[in-house]
N, C-alpha and C positions, 0 to 999 in steps of 0.2 A: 766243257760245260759241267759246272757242278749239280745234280740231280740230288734235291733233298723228298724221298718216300712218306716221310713225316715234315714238314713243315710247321712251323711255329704258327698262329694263330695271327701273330704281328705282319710276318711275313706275306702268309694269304694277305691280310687288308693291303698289306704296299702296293704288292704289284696289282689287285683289282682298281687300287683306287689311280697308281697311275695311269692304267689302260681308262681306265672314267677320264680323267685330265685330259688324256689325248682326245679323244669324243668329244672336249669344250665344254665338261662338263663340273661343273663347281664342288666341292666335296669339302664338305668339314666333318672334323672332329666331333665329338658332341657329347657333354658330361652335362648333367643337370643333378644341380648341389640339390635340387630339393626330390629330389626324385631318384630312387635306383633303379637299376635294370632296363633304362634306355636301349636302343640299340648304337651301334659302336660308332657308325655314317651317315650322316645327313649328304644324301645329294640332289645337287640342284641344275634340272636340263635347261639348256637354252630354250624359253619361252617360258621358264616357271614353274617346269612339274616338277615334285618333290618325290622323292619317294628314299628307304631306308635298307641299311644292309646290316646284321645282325654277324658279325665272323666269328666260327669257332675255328680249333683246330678239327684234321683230319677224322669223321666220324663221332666227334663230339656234338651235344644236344645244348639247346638253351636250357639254361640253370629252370625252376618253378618259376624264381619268378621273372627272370625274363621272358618264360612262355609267357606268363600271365600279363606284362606290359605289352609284349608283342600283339595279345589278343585283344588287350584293351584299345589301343590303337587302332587296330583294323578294323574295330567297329565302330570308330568314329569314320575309316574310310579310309584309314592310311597305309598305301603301300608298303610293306615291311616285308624284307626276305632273310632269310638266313642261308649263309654260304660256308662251308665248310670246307672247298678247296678254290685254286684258281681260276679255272676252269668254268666250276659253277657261277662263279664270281663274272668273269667277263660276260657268261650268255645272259643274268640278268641286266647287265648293263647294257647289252646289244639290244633287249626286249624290251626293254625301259624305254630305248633311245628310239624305237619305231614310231 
């Protein structure tokens, strides 16, 4: 088994999003031409709930203004996380999915 300490940023989103897929859980991409600093996941749980994952690499932060969309969002109510490694990544999906 190859063991990567540092992991690419790409990397984290794969395998969170396939452990999401296994869960039945719907997952798109997500770029809005009119807007920057989206986060990176729309996902979508069986029955409708939405909620969003933010991936950096290892120990990396959202950029200003991603913090600043992330905030903005949440106060309209929208679940938004940020995940920085695998790990983090699956337990949000497990907590989402309760």
């Amino acid at each position: 088994m190859n063991f990567n300490p540092d992991p690419l940023e790409k990397d984290i989103e794969k395998k969170v999003c396939d452990f999401a897929k296994t869960r039945g859980i719907l997952v798109y991409k997500f770029t809005s031409p009119a807007r920057r600093s989206v986060p990176d996941r729309l996902f979508i749980l069986p029955g409708g709930s939405v909620f969003w994952i933010e991936f950096k690499r290892k120990g990396k932060k959202p950029s200003p203004g991603q913090e600043a969309e992330i905030e903005r969002m949440r106060k309209q109510g929208a679940r938004v996380h940020v995940s920085d490694n695998v790990e983090a990544g699956k337990r949000i999906i497990e907590l989402e999915s309760l």
